[in-house]
C-alpha positions in Angstrom: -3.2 6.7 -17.7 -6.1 5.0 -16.1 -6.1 3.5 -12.6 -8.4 0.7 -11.2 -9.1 0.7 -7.4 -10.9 -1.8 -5.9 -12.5 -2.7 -2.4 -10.9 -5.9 -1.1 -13.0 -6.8 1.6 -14.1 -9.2 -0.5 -11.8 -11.0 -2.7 -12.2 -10.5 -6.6 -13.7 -13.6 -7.6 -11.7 -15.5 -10.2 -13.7 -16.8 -13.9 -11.1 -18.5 -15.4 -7.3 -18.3 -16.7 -4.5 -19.8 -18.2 -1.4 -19.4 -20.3 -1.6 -18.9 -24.1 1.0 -19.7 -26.2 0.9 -19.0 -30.2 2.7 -21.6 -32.4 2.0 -18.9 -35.8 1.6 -15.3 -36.5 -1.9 -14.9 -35.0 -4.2 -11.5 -34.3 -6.8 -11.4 -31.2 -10.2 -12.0 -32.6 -12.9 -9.2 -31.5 -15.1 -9.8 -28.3 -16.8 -8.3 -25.9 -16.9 -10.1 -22.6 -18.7 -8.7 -19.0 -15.5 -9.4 -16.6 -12.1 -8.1 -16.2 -9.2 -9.6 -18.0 -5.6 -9.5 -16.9 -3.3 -9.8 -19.4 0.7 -10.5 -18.4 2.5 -10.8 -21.6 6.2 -13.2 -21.2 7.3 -13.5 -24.6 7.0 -10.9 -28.0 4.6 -8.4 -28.7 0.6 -8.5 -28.0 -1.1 -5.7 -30.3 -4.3 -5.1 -28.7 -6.8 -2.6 -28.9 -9.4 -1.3 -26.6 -12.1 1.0 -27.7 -9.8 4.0 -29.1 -6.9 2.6 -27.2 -4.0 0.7 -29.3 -1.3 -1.2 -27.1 1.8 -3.0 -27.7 1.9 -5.5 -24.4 5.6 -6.1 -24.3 7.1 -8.9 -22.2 7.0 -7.6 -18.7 4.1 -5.6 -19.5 0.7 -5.7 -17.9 -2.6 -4.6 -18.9 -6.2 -4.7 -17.5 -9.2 -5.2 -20.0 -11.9 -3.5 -19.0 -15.5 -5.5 -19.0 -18.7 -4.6 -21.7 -15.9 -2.6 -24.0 -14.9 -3.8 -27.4 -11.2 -5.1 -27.8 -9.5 -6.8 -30.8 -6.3 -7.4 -32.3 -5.0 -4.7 -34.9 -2.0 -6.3 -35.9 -0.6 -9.7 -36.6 1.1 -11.2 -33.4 4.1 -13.3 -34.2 4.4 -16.9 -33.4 5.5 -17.9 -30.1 3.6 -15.0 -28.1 3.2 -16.0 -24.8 0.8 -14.9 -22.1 -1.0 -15.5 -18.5 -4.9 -14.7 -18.5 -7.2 -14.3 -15.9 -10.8 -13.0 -16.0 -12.2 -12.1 -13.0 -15.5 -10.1 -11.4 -14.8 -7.5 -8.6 -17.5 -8.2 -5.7 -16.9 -5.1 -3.8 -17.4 -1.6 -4.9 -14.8 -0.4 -7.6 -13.6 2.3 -9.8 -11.8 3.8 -12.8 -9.6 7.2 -12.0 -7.2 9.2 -13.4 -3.9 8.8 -12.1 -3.3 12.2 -11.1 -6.7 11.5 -8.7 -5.2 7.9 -8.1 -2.2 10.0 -6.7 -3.7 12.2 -4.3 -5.6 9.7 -2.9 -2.2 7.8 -2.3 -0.6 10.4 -1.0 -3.3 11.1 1.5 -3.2 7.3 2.6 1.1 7.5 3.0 1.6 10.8 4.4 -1.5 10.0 7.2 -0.6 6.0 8.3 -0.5 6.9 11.7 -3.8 7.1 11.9 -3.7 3.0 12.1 -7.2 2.6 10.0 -6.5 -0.6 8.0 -6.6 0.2 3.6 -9.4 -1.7 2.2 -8.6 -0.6 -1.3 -5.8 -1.6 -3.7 -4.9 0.9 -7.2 -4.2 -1.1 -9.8 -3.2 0.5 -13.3 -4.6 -0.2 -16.4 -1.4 -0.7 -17.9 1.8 -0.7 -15.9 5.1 -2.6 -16.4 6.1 -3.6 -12.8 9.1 -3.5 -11.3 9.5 -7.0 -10.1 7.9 -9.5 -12.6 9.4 -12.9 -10.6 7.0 -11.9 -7.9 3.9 -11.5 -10.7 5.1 -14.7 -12.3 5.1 -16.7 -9.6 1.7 -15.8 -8.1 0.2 -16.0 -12.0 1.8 -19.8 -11.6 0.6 -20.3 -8.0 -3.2 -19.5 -9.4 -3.1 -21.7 -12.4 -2.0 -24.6 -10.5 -5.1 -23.8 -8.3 -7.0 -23.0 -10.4 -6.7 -26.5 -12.4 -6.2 -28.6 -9.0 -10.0 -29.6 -8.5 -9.5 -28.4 -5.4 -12.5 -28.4 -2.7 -12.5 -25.4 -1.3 -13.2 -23.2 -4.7 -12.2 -19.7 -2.8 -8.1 -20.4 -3.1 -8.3 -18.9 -6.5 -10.2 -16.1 -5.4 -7.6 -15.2 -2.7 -4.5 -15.7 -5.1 -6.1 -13.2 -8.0 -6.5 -11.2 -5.0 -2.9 -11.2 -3.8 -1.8 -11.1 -7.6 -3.8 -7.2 -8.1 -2.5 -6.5 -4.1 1.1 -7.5 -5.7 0.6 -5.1 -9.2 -1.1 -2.3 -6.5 2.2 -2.0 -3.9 4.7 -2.2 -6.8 2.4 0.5 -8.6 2.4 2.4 -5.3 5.8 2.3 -4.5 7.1 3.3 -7.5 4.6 6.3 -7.5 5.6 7.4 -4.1 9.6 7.2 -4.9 8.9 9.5 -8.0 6.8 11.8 -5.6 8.9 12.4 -3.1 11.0 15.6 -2.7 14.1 15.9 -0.6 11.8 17.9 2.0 10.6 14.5 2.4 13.7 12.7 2.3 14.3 14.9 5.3 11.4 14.9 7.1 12.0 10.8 7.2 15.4 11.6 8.9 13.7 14.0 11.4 11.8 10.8 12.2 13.9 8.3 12.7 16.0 10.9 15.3 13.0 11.3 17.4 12.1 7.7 17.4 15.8 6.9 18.3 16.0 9.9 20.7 12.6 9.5 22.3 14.0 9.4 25.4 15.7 12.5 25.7 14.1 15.8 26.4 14.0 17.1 23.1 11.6 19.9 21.9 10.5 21.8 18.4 12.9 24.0 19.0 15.5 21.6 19.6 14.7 19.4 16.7 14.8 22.7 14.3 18.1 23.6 15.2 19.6 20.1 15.0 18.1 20.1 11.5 18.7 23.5 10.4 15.1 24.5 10.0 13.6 27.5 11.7 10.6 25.9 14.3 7.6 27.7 12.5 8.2 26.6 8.9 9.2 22.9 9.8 5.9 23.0 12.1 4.2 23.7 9.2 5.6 21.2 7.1 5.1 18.5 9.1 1.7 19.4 9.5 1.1 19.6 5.4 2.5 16.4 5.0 2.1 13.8 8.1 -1.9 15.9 9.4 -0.1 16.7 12.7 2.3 19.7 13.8 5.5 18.7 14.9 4.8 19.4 18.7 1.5 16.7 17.8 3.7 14.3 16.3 6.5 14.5 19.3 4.0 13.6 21.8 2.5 10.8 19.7 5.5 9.5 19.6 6.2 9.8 23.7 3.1 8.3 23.9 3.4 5.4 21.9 6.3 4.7 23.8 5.2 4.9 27.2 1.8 2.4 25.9 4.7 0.2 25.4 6.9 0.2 28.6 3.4 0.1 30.5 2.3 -2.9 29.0 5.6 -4.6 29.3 7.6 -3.3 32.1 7.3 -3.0 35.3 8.5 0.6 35.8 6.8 3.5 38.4 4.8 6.3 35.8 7.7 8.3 37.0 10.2 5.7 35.9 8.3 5.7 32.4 7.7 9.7 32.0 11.3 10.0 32.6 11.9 7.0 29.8 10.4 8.9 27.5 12.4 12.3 28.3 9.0 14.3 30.2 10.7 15.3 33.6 7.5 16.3 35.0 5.6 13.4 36.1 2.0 15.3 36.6 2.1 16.6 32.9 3.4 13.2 31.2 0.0 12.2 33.3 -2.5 14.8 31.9 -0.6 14.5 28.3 -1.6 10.5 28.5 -5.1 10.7 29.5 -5.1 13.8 26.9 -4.0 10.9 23.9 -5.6 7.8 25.7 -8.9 8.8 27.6 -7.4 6.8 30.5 -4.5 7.4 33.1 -1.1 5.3 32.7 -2.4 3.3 35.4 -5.8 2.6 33.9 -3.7 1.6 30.7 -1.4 -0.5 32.7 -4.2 -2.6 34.4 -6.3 -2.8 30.9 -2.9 -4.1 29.2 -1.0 -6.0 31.7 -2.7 -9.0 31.1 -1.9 -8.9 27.6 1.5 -11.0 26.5 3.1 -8.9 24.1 6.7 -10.1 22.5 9.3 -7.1 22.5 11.4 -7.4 19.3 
């Protein structure tokens, strides 16, 4: 299977769209047209081919026409087929990948979202049936009633396309990742939520490996393989984070906070900061304090 990913810094920039509906057996005539088309089939079968490709678009299915290729019908359609269309141009840089490439690009982006870098890129197969089609359906209906509005500002179709391939790409990447994932995984997500919730305490590698049954080294190196940090790297990411957040919104002594976030020594909880932040507590706290921040 084939995977588009596109750049979304820009929206895609909608053509034109609308909902077909066949009232006798009909076949797709041949074309060849210089935009995307998204197809999202609601009713019967749509037999279309693509180059080489045959499909059967089945209700719930969706697939993604590729521009300057030949596709046509190859068999008969029943009456009463029913499908959204949307043609559309991509305005930022895009691509066609495997899936397996899709994948490991995926992966990459999952396993290293602590790194905070915003994800300008959304993977959208060629043909996919997603999980939840009220969600597709109702942004297809959103961007027709848009799109036939008159409105003034011509960009709202442009954003809802958008948000309709953002849609297909999280359901696609979801579903990827829950196939992916082993119970190593599984486990390494429960390792996380204890230190979160036990941030506080003076826990250590060590500790955490014996709480979980894992010997230090090898769960070191397995949080390293699948997060980019060691264990030890991600415990004091996590300290640290914490103590960004009780600076900014408490009034607690550093030794108040360094405690709050289980480090009994005071002067290493102080080189370990400016280690993470290029600043001291204190030089955080008087760049933050004017900041109001809201504590959920």
């Amino acid at each position: 299977m084939k995977v588009l990913k596109i750049n979304i810094n820009k929206p895609v920039h909608f053509i034109s769209g609308g909902l077909f509906i066949t009232e006798r057996p009909w076949i797709h005539s041949q074309r060849i047209i210089d935009s995307f088309e998204i197809i999202i089939v609601l009713n019967k079968i749509l037999y279309i081919q693509e180059g080489s490709t045959k499909y059967e678009v089945k209700p719930g299915d969706v697939l993604l026409l590729l521009p300057n290729r030949i596709h046509k019908g190859y068999i008969e359609c029943d009456e009463d087929l029913s499908f959204y269309w949307f043609h559309f141009y991509c305005q930022e840089p895009h691509d066609i990948m495997d899936k397996s490439t899709a994948n490991e690009e995926l992966l990459l982006i999952t396993t290293h979202s602590l790194s905070q870098h915003p994800i300008a890129d959304i993977y959208v197969p060629l043909f996919c049936t997603p999980a939840n089609l009220d969600r597709i359906n109702i942004l297809s209906q959103q961007l027709l009633h848009v799109a036939n509005s008159n409105y003034y500002i011509y960009h709202g179709a442009n954003y809802l396309l958008t948000s309709l391939l953002i849609e297909l790409s999280e359901q696609y990447i979801v579903s990827e990742i829950k196939q992916s994932r082993t119970q190593s995984d599984l486990k390494l997500e429960k390792i996380k939520e204890w230190i979160r919730i036990n941030i506080h305490n003076d826990i250590s590698v060590a500790s955490i490996a014996e709480k979980f049954n894992y010997n230090k080294t090898y769960l070191s190196r397995l949080f390293k393989q699948k997060t980019g940090m060691s264990l030890l790297e991600y415990l004091h990411y996590m300290k640290i984070r914490k103590a960004k957040q009780l600076l900014a919104t408490t009034s607690y002594s550093i030794k108040e906070i360094s405690y709050s976030v289980g480090i009994q020594d005071e002067k290493y909880f102080m080189r370990l900061f400016k280690k993470h932040e290029n600043m001291t507590p204190s030089e955080f706290r008087k760049a933050y304090y004017r900041i109001h921040m809201n504590n959920n």
